[in-house]
C-alpha positions in Angstrom: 254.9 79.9 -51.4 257.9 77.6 -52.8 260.1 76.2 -50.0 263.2 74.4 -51.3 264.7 72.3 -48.0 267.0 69.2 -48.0 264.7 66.0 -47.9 266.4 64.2 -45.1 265.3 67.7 -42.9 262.3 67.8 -44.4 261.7 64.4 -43.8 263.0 64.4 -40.2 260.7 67.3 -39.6 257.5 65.5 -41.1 258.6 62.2 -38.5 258.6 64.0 -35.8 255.7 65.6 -36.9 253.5 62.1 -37.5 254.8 61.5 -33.6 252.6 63.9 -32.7 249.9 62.9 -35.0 249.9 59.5 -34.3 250.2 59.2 -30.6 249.3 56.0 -28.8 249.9 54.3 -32.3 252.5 52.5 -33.2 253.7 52.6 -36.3 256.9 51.9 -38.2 259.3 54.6 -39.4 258.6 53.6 -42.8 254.7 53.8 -42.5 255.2 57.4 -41.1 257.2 57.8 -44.6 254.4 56.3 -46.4 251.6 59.1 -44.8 253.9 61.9 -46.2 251.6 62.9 -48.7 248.2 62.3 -47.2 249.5 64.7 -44.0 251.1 67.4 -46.1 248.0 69.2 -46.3 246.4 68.4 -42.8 246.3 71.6 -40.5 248.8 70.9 -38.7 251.3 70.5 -41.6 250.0 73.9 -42.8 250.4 75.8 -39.7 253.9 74.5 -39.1 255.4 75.4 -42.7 257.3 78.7 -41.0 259.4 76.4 -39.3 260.2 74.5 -42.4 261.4 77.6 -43.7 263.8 78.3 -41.0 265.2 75.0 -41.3 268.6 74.8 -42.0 269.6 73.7 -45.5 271.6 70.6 -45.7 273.5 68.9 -48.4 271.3 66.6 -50.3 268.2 66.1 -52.7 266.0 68.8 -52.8 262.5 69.0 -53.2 259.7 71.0 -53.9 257.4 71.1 -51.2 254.3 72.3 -53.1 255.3 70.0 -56.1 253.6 67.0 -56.9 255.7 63.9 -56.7 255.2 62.3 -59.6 253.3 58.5 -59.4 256.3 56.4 -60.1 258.0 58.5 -56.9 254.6 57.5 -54.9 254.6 54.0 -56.5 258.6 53.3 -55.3 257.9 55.0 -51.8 255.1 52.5 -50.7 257.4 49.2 -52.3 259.9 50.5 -50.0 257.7 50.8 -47.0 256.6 47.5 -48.1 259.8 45.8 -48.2 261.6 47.6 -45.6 262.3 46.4 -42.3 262.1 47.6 -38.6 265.0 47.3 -36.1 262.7 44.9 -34.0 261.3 43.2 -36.7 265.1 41.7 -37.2 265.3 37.9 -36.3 268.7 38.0 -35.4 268.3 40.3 -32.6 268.2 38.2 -29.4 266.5 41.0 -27.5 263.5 41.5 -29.8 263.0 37.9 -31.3 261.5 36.8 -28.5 258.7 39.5 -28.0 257.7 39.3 -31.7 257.2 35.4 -31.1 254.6 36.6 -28.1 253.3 39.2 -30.3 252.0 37.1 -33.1 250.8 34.3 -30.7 249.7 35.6 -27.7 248.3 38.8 -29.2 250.6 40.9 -28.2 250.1 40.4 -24.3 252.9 38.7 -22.4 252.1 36.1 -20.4 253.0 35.7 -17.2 254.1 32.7 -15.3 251.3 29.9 -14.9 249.1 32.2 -17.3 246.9 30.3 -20.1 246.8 31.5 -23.1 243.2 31.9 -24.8 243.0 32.1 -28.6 240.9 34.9 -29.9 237.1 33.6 -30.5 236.8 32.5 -34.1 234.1 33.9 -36.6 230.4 32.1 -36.5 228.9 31.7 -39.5 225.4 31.3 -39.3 224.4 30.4 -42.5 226.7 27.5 -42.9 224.3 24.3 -43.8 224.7 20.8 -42.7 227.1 19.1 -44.4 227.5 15.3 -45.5 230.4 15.2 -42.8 228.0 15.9 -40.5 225.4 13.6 -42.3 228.1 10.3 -42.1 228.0 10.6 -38.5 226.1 7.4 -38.2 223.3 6.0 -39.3 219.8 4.5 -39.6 218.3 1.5 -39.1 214.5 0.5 -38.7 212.9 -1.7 -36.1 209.2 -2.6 -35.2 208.2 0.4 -37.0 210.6 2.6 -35.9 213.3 4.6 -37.2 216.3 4.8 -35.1 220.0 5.6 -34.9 223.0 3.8 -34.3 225.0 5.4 -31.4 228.0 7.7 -32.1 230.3 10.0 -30.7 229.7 13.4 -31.1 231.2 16.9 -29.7 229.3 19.7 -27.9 231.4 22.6 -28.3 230.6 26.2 -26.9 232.4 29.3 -25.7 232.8 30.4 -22.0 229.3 32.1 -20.6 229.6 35.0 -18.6 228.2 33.3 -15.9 231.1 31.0 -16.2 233.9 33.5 -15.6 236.1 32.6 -12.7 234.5 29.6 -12.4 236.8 26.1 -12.6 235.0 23.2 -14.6 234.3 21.0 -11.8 231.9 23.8 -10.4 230.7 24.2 -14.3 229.7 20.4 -14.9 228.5 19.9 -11.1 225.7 23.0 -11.6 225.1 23.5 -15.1 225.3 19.5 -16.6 224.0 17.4 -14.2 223.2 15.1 -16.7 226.2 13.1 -15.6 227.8 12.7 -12.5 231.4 14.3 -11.7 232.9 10.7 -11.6 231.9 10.4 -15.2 233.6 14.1 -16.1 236.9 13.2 -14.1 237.0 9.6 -16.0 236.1 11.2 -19.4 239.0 14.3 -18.7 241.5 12.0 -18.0 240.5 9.9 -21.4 241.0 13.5 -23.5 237.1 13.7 -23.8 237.2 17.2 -22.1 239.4 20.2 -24.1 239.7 23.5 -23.2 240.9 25.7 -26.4 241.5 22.4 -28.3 244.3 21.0 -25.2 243.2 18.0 -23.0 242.1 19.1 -19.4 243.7 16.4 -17.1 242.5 18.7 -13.9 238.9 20.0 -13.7 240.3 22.5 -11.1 241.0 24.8 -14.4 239.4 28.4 -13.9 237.4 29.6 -16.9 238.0 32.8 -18.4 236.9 34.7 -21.0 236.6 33.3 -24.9 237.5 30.1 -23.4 236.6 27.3 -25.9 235.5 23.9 -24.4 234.4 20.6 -26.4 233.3 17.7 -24.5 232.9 14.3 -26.7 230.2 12.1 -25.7 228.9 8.7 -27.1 225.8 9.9 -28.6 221.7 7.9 -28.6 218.8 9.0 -29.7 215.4 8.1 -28.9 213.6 6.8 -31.8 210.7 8.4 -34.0 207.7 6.4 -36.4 209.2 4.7 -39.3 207.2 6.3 -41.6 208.9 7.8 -44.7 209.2 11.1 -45.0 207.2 12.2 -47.9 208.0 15.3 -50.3 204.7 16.9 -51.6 206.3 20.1 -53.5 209.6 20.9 -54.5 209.7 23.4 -57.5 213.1 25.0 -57.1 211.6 27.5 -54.5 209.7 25.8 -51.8 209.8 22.7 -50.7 206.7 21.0 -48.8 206.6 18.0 -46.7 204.1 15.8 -45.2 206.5 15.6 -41.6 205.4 12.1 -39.6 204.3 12.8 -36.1 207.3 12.3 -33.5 210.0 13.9 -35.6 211.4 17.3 -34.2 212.2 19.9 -37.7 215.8 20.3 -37.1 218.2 19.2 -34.2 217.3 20.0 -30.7 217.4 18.3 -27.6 219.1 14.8 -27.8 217.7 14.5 -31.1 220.2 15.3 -34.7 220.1 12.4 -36.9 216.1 11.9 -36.0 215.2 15.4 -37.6 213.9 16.6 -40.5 216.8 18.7 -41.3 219.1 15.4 -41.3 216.7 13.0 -42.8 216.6 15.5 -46.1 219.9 16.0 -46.3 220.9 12.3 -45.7 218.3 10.5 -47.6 217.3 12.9 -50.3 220.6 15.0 -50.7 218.3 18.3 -49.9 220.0 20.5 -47.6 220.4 24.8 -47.4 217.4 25.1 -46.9 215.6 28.1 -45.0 212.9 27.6 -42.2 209.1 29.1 -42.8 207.8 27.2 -39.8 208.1 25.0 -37.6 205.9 22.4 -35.8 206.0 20.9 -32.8 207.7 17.3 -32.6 204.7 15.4 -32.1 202.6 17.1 -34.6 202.3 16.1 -38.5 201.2 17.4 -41.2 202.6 20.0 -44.0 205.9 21.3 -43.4 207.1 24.7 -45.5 210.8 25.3 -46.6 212.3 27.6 -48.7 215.2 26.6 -51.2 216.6 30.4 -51.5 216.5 33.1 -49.6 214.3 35.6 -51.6 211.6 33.1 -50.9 212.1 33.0 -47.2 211.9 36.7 -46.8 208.8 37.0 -49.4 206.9 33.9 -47.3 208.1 35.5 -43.8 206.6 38.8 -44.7 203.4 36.9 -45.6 203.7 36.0 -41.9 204.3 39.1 -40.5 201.4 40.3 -42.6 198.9 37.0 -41.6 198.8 36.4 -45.5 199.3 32.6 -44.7 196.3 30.8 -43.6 196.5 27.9 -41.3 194.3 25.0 -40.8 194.9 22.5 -38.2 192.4 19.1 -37.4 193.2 17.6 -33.9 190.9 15.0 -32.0 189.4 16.3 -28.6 187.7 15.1 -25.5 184.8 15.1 -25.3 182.1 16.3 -27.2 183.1 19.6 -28.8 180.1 21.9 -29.0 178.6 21.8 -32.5 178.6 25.9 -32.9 181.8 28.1 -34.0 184.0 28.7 -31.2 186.6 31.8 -31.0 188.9 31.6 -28.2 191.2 35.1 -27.7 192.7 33.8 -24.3 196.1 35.4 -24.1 198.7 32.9 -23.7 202.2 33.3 -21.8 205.1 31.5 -22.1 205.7 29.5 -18.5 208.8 27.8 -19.2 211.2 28.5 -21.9 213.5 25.7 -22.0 210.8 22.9 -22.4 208.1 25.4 -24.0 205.5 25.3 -21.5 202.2 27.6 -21.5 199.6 28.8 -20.1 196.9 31.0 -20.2 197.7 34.3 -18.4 195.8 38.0 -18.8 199.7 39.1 -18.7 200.2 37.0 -21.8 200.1 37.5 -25.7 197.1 38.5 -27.2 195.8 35.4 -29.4 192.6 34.0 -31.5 191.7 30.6 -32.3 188.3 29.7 -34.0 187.3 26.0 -33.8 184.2 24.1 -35.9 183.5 20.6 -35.1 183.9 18.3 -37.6 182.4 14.7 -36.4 181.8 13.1 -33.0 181.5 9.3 -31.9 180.3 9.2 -29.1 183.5 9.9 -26.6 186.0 12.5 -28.7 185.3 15.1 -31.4 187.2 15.8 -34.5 188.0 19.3 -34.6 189.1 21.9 -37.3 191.3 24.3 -35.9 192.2 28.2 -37.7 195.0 29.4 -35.5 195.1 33.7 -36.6 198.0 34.0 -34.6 201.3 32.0 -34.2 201.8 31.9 -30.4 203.9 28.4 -29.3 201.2 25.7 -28.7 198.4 28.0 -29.2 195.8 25.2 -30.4 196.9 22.8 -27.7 196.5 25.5 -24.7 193.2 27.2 -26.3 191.9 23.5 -26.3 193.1 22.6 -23.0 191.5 26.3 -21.7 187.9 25.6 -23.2 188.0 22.0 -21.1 188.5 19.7 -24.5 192.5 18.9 -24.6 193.5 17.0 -27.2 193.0 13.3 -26.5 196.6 11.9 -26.1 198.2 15.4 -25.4 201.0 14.5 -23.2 201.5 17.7 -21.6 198.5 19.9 -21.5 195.9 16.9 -21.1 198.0 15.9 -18.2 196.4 15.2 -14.2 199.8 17.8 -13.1 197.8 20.4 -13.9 195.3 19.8 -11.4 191.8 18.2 -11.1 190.3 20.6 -14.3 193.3 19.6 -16.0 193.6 23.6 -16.6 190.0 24.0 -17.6 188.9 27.6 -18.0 192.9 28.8 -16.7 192.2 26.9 -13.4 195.6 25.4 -12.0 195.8 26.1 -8.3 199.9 26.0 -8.1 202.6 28.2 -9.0 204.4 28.1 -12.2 207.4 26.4 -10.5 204.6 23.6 -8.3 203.3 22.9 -12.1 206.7 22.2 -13.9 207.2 19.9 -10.8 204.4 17.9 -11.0 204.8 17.5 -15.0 208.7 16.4 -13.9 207.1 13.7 -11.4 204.3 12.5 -13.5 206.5 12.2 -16.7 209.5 10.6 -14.8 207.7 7.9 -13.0 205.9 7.1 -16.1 209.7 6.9 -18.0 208.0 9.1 -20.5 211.0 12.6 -20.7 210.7 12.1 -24.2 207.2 13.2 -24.6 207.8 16.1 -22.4 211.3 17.1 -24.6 213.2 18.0 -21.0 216.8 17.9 -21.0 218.0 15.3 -18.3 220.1 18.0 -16.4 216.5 20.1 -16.2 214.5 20.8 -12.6 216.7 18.4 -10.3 216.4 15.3 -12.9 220.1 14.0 -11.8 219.3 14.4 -8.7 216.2 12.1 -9.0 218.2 9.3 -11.6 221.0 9.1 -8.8 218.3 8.2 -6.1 217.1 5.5 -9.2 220.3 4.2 -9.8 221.1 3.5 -6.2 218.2 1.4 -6.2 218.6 0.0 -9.6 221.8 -1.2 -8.8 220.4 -3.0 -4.9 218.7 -5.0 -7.8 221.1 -6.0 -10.4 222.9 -7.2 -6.7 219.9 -9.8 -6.6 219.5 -10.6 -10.1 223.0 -11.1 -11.1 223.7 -14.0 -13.4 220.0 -14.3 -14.3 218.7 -14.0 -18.5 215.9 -13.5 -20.2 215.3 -15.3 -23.6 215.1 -13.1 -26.7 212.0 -13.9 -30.0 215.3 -15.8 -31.4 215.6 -18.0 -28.6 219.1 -16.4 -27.6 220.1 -15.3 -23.9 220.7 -11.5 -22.9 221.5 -10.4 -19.6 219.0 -8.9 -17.5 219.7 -5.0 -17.2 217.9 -2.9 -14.9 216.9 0.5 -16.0 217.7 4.2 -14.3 213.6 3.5 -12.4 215.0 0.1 -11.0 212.3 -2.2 -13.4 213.7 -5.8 -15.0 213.5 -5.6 -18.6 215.6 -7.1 -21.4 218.1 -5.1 -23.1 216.7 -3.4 -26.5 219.7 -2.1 -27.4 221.9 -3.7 -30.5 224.8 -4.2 -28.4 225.6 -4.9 -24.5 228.1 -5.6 -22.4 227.6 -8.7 -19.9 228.5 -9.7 -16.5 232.2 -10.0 -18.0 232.6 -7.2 -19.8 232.4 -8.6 -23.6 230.3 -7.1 -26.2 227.4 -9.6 -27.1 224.7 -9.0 -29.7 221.5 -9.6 -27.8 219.3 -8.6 -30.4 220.0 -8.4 -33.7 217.9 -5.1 -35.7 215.8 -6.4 -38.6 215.8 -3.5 -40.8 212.1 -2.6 -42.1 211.3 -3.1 -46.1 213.2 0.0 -47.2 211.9 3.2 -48.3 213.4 4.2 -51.1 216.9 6.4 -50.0 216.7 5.7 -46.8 220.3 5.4 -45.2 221.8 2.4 -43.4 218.2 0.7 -43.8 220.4 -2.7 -44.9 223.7 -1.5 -43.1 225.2 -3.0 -39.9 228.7 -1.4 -40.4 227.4 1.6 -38.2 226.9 -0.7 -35.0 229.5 0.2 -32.6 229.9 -1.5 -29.3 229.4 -0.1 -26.0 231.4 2.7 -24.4 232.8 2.0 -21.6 232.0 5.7 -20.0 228.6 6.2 -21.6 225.7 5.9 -18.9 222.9 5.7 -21.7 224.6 1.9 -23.0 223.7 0.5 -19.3 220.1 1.6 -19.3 217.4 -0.2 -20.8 214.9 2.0 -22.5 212.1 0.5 -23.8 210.6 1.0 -27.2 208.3 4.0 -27.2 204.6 2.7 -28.7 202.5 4.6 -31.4 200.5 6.2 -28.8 203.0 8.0 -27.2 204.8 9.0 -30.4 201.6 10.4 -32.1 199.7 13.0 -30.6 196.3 13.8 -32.8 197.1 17.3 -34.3 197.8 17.6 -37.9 198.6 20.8 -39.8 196.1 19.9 -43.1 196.8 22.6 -45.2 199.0 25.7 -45.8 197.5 28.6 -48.2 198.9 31.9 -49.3 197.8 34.7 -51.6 198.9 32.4 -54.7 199.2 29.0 -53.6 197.5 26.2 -51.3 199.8 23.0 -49.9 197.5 20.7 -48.2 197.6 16.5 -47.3 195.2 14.0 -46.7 193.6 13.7 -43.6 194.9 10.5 -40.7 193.5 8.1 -40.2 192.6 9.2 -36.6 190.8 12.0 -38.3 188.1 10.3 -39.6 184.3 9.9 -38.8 184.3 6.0 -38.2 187.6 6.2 -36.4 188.1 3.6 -33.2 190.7 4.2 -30.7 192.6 1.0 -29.9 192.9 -0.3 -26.5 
């Protein structure tokens, strides 16, 4: 049936029509124009055609309902809708201006008086790679055989937790980063250090809401790692293999970024994008698998899903490992999250480890380790079960765990008594860095506070006094978070009156090949006046607590094999050093 009407009644009809349709939506009058095709034929257009019949005919254009409108109609309709203006969309009018201002900047939502406004959360994207903005940050120079990084400033940015809802700051810093003292967050808000959706917070009173956006600057250290080059074994366009130095975490964690794996590719051999296979543990060597795209990470992750990738570890031991094969299928659960911790536990994950001794000389054994599951620090806690823990294992060969040192899953405390003791005996041997605890873990801060209280009864005694350098130059005596006299490592200090002296000049180590900064002062800042870390004196880690004796020797798959040579701790004839 052929309805001729007058198109300003037609189209009033249709409007009114869309009204209904699009309830709760709000939508221009010219947008409704623009859906008068694509709702002619919906049922409800259909079942209301009588009334367009009895509509009264007015002067005008007519149309042909049931006629096609031809496309350069359709075309000039939607350039009209695009062009055309709403009443409140005119800048002029004093009475809408103002609320289209608030729409586009405050989302719609007006705010009311005293109200913050909180940007919308922007978009992560979590394959963006390190970048050589983030690789100029500082950086390195080498030292007595170790690599280590020139301080810098650096932001921590993260979006409001849930638990954090409701919450002001101050109550946020004082529970959740201890790591520094309020005094220290009130000084470094007041300096612009602390912003909340990119504005200064002067007053740590501020209540957190959701999709808040905090970034807190701080003046950066890191501890140091082995100086040993990183050396590239494969790179063929698809995977890359490296022989990782003990002491050097894969990518950034922790306090440690420009000490990575991850950072010293990118910054000294311009590798970067790269995708994970594995990982190993930070004081671990051996061979280290990346892939350059991402068909080879998913081909070499399904080979792990599928245990097509064979792993064979050599570690040194206590004791004398028994000469026969030994399987261990302890399962092992996961104590501790944050720091890593296991243990074994018949509530655990199932596992298998088959050991062979390789050599013994008369107090340790060399031992060959096949790991046929990937469970975290399943070699060290299978060891450490079967009463041989790897000789310098800082963690599972430790006296916390008890007078069996966890021998045959005897510990005789609760998981919470255990991460104590490791807290205590690492702390009062000023060894966190071997455990890889974050300063604000277990009641730390409460613990450095005691430290510094007594640290500084003693810089109250030893004021004025110095301490001669291998140069024959003067630094002042500093005294460390424990309270002990020791002469300040660090490049740069501040003395008694506050000017920046260099105690100790770095002599970079013969340099290895592209390695960054190895010849470069430019990077040495001085002191921050806030930062906590530039009055402690840290001493330089030695070799034996920066290597621990497991090596990942070699890597096989269905078509390839990646494998090193073995260390020098590995071998028959091998002496420990006093």
């Amino acid at each position: 049936m052929h309805v001729r009407v007058a198109f300003g009644s037609l189209l009033s009809f249709f409007l009114s029509q869309c009204d209904v349709h699009c309830r709760g939506v709000f939508v221009s009058a010219c947008e409704k124009a623009n859906r008068f095709l694509s709702c002619l034929n919906s049922p409800q257009c259909r079942k209301s055609s009588w009334t367009m019949e009895q509509a009264g005919i007015e002067s005008g254009t007519l149309v042909n309902v049931n006629t096609p409108v031809p496309v350069e109609q359709k075309t000039t309709a939607v350039e009209a809708s695009e062009t055309g203006k709403r009443k409140n969309d005119d800048p002029d009018d004093p009475e809408t201006s103002g609320r289209g201002k608030r729409r586009r900047g405050a989302g719609g939502k007006k705010l009311r008086p005293g109200e913050r406004y909180i940007p919308p959360p922007q978009k992560r994207n979590p394959g963006v790679s390190f970048s050589q903005e983030h690789f100029n940050e500082t950086s390195y120079y080498f030292e007595a055989g170790l690599r280590k990084v020139y301080p810098y400033y650096f932001d921590f940015k993260t979006y409001c937790k849930g638990r954090w809802i409701g919450k002001s700051l101050l109550d946020v810093f004082k529970n959740e980063f201890r790591a520094e003292s309020i005094g220290y967050y009130q000084k470094a808000a007041k300096e612009g250090r602390i912003r909340l959706n990119e504005t200064p917070v002067e007053d740590l009173s501020v209540v957190l809401r959701n999709n808040d956006h905090l970034r807190n600057t701080v003046h950066r250290h890191e501890p140091p790692v082995v100086g040993r080059p990183l050396e590239i074994l494969v790179d063929d366009g698809e995977v890359l293999v490296v022989d990782k130095p003990a002491s050097i975490p894969v990518h950034p964690c922790g306090r440690f970024r420009h000490n990575t794996v991850i950072f010293i590719l990118g910054k000294e051999f311009g590798i970067s994008e790269l995708h994970t296979v594995h990982r190993l543990d930070r004081l671990t060597s051996g061979v280290l698998l990346f892939a350059r795209t991402l068909e080879t990470s998913k081909k070499l992750d399904q080979m792990v899903r599928d245990r097509q990738l064979e792993k064979e570890y050599v570690c040194r031991v206590e004791g004398e490992f028994p000469e026969d094969e030994v399987i261990c299928e302890e399962p092992i659960l996961v104590v501790s999250f944050k720091i890593g911790l296991c243990r074994v536990d018949p509530k655990g994950k199932e596992c298998r480890t088959v050991f062979q001794r390789l050599s013994f000389n008369g107090k340790t054994s060399v031992v060959r380790c096949l790991p046929l599951t990937g469970r975290t620090h399943q070699i060290r806690v299978h060891l450490q079960y079967l009463g041989f823990p790897i000789l310098n294992d800082p963690v599972y060969g430790s006296s916390a765990w008890g007078p069996h040192r966890g021998k045959g899953g005897l510990v005789g405390k609760s998981d919470e008594e255990l991460l104590q003791a490791l807290v205590e005996e690492h702390h009062s041997q000023e060894n966190f860095n071997m455990l890889d605890i974050a300063d604000d873990c277990i009641g730390i801060a409460h613990k450095a506070v005691i430290c510094k209280n007594k640290a500084s009864e003693k810089m109250d005694k030893s004021a004025g006094t110095a301490e001669s350098d291998k140069s024959g130059e003067s630094c002042p005596v500093q005294v460390d978070a424990c309270g002990s006299d020791k002469k300040l490592d660090c490049i740069e200090a501040v003395n008694d009156n506050n000017t920046v002296k260099d105690c100790q000049n770095p002599q970079p180590a013969k340099s290895h090949g592209n390695e960054t900064g190895a010849n470069d002062s430019s990077q040495k800042t001085p002191p921050d006046h806030l930062c906590s870390e530039c009055k402690l004196v840290r001493p330089d880690p030695t070799e034996k607590e920066l290597i621990m004796y497991l090596h990942a020797l070699r890597y096989k798959g269905p078509d390839f094999e990646y494998s090193t040579q073995l260390p020098d701790w590995a071998k028959e004839d091998w002496v420990e050093a006093d």
